[in-house]
C-alpha positions as CSV (number, residue, x, y, z in Angstrom):
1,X,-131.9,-58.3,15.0
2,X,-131.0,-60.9,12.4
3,X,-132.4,-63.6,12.2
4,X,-130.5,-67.3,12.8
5,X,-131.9,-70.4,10.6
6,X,-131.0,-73.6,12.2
7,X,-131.0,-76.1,10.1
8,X,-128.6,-78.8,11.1
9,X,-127.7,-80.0,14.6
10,X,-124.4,-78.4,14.7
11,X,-126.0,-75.4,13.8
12,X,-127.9,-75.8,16.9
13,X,-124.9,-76.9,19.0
14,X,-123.3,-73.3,17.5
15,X,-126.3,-71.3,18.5
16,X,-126.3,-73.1,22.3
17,X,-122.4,-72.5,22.8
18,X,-123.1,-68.9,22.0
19,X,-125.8,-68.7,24.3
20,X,-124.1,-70.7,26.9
21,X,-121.5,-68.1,26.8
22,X,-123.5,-65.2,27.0
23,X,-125.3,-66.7,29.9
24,X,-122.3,-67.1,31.7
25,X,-121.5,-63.5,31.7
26,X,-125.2,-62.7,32.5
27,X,-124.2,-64.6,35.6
28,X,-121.1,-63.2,36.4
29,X,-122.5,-60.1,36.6
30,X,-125.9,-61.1,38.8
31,X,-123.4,-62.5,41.2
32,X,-122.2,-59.9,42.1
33,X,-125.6,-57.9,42.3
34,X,-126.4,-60.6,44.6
35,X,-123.2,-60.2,46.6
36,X,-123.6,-56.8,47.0
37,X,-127.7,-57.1,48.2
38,X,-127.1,-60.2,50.0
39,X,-126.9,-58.8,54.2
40,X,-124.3,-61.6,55.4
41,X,-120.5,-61.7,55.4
42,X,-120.8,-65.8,54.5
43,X,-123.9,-65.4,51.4
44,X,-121.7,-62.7,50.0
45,X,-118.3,-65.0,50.6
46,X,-120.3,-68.0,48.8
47,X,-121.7,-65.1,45.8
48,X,-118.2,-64.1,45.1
49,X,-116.9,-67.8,45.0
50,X,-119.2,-68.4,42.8
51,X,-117.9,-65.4,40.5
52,X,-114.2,-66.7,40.5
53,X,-115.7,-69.8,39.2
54,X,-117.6,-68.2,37.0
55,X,-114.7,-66.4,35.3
56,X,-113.2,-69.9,35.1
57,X,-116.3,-71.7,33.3
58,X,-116.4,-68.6,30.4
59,X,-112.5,-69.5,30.5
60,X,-113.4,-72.9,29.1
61,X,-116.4,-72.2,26.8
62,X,-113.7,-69.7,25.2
63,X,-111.7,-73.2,24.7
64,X,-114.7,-74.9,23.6
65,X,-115.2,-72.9,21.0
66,X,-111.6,-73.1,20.1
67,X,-111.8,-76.9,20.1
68,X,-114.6,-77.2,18.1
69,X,-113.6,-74.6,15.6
70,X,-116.1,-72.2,16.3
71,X,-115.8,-68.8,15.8
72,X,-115.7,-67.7,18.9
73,X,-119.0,-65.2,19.8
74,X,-122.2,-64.5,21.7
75,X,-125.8,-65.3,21.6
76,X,-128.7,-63.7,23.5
77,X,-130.0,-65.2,26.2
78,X,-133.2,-63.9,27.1
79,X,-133.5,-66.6,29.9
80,X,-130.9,-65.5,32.1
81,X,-131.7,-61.6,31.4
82,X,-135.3,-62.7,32.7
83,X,-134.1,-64.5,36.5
84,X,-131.6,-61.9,36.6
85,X,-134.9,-59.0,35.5
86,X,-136.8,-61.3,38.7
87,X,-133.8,-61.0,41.1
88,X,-133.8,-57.3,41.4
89,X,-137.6,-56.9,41.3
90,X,-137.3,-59.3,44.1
91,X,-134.7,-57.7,46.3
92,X,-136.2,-54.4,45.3
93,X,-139.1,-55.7,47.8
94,X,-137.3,-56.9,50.2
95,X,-136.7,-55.9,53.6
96,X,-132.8,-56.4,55.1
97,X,-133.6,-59.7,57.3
98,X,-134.6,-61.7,54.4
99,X,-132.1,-60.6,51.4
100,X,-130.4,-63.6,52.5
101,X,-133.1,-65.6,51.4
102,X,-134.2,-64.0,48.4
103,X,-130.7,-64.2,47.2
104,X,-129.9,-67.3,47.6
105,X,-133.8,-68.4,45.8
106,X,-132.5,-66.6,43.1
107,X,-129.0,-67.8,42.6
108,X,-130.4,-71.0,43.0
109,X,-133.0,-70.7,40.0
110,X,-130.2,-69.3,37.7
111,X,-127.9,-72.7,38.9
112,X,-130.2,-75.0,37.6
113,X,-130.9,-73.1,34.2
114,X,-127.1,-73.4,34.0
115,X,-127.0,-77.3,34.5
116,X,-129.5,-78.0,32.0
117,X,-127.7,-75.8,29.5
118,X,-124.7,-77.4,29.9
119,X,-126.5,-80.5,29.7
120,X,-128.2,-79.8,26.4
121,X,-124.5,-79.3,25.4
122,X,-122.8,-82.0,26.7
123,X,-125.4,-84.4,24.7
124,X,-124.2,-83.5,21.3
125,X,-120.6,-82.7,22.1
126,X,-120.4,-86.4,23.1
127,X,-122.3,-87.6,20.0
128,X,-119.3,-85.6,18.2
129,X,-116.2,-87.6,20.2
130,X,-115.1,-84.6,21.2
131,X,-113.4,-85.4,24.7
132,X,-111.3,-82.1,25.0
133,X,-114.5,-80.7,25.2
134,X,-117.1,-82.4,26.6
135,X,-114.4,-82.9,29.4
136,X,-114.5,-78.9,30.0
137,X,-118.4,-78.5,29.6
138,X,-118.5,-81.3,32.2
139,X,-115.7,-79.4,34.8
140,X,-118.6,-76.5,33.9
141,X,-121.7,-78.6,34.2
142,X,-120.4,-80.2,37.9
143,X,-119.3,-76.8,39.2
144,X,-123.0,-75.5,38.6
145,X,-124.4,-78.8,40.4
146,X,-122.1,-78.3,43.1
147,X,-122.9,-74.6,43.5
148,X,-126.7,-75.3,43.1
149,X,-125.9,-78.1,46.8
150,X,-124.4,-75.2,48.5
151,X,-126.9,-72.6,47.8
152,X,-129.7,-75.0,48.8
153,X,-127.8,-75.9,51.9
154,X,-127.5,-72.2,53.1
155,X,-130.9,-71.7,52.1
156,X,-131.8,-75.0,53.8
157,X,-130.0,-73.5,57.0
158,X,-131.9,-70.1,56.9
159,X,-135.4,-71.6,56.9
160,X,-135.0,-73.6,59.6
């Protein structure tokens, strides 16, 4: 493995869109690990949702990069590789009544991971004036904080 020097802030902006991107398709395919564990018809209906929108967010980091002149490519991300590594030992252990649960906890750990990423992007996208983009990352960024109500809401509604 090689290894990256960051030496300016756009270097590090570089190094976070990779990741970004990489961490989007690390949660593409959790989701639909967690659709296919989760044990109800709606959780797996909300999981798969969550995919298509998904495939729409990588859809519009591919653009960011393009805006930003970037060549496009990705960077690991051994943040999302570890909730998704948790997820499985997780729902390994679980019994059938509670994969609801466990899935959704878990979904809901990698939402937040997302917003703050897309936070820690949107900071110096917007120091750069570049609307184009900081418009998409923001589209991304609001999905992920509306995603992160309704898993917290079903989760909300299986506790109680």
């Amino acid at each position: 493995m090689s290894q990256v020097n960051l030496e300016t802030p756009e270097d590090l902006l570089r190094l976070q869109l990779r990741t970004a991107l990489t961490m989007e398709d690390d949660s593409l395919a959790a989701l639909g690990e967690l659709a296919e564990a989760a044990a109800s018809p709606d959780v797996k209906k909300l999981f798969r949702h969550h995919a298509d929108e998904t495939k729409q967010q990588i859809e519009n980091l591919k653009k960011v990069f393009q805006l930003l002149e970037v060549p496009e490519s990705t960077a690991a991300s051994p943040s999302t590789k570890g909730i998704s590594k948790q997820a499985e030992s997780l729902i390994a252990k679980t019994a059938k009544p509670l994969r609801d649960q466990v899935t959704l906890s878990a979904a809901l750990g990698n939402e937040h991971y997302e917003m703050a990423a897309y936070q820690s992007l949107i900071i110096p996208v917007t120091a750069l004036g570049a609307s184009d983009a900081l418009k998409l990352l923001e589209e991304n960024r609001e999905q992920e904080v509306h995603t992160s109500e309704e898993l917290a809401t079903r989760l909300k509604e299986l506790v109680s």
